[in-house]
C-alpha positions as CSV (number, residue, x, y, z in Angstrom):
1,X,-5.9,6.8,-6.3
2,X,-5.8,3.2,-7.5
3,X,-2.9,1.2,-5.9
4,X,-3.5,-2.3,-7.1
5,X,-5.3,-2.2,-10.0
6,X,-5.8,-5.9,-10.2
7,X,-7.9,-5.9,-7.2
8,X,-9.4,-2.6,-7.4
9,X,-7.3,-1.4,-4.1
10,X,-6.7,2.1,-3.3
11,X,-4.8,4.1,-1.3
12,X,-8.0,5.3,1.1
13,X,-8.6,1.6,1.7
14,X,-5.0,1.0,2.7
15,X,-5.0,3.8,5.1
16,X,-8.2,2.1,6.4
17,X,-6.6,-1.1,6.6
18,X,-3.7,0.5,8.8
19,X,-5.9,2.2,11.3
20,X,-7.8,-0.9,12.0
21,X,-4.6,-2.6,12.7
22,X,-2.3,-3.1,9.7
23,X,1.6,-3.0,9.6
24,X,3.3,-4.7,7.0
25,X,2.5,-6.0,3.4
26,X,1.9,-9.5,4.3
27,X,-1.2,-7.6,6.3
28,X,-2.5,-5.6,3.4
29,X,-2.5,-8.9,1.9
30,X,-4.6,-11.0,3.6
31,X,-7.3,-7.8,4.3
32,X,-6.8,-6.2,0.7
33,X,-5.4,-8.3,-1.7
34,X,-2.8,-6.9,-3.1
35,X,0.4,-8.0,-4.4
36,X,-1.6,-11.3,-4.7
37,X,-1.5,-11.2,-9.0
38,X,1.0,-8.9,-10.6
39,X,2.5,-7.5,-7.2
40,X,3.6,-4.3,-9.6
41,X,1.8,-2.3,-6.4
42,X,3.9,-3.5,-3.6
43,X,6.0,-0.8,-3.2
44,X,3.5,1.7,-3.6
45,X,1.4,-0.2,-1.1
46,X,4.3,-0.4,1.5
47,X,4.6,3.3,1.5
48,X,0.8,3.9,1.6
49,X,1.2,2.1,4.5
50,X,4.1,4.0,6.3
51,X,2.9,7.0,5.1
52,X,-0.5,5.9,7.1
53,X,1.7,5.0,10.0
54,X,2.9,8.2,9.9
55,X,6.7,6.8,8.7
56,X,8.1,9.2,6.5
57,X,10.2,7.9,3.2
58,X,13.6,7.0,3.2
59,X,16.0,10.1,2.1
60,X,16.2,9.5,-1.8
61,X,13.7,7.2,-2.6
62,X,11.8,8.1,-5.2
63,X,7.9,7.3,-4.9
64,X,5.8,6.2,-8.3
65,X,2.5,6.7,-8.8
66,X,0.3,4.8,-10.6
67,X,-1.2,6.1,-13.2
């Protein structure tokens, strides 16, 4: 699925990014691009992220999806 759709970012290539080292958005960033236009993905990037880290969501928080 498409995370940042301004740079063409998805979630296999964030789960990339974290196994070869990525932990935070400022990361995903400088390897990806994304949140670097719009920044409308950040929040689904960040939990790509911890859900490639193994992290799980915060009780209540509700996860978008981009369509």
């Amino acid at each position: 699925m498409y995370v940042c759709v301004c740079k063409a970012v998805t979630d296999t290539q964030i789960r990339a990014a974290a196994q070869e080292g990525a932990r935070t958005l400022k990361d995903l960033r400088r390897d990806l691009g994304v949140t670097r236009d719009c920044g409308r993905c950040a929040s689904c990037a960040h939990e790509c992220l911890r859900e490639a880290h193994g992290d799980q969501p915060k009780p209540g928080k509700v996860l978008r999806k981009a369509a």
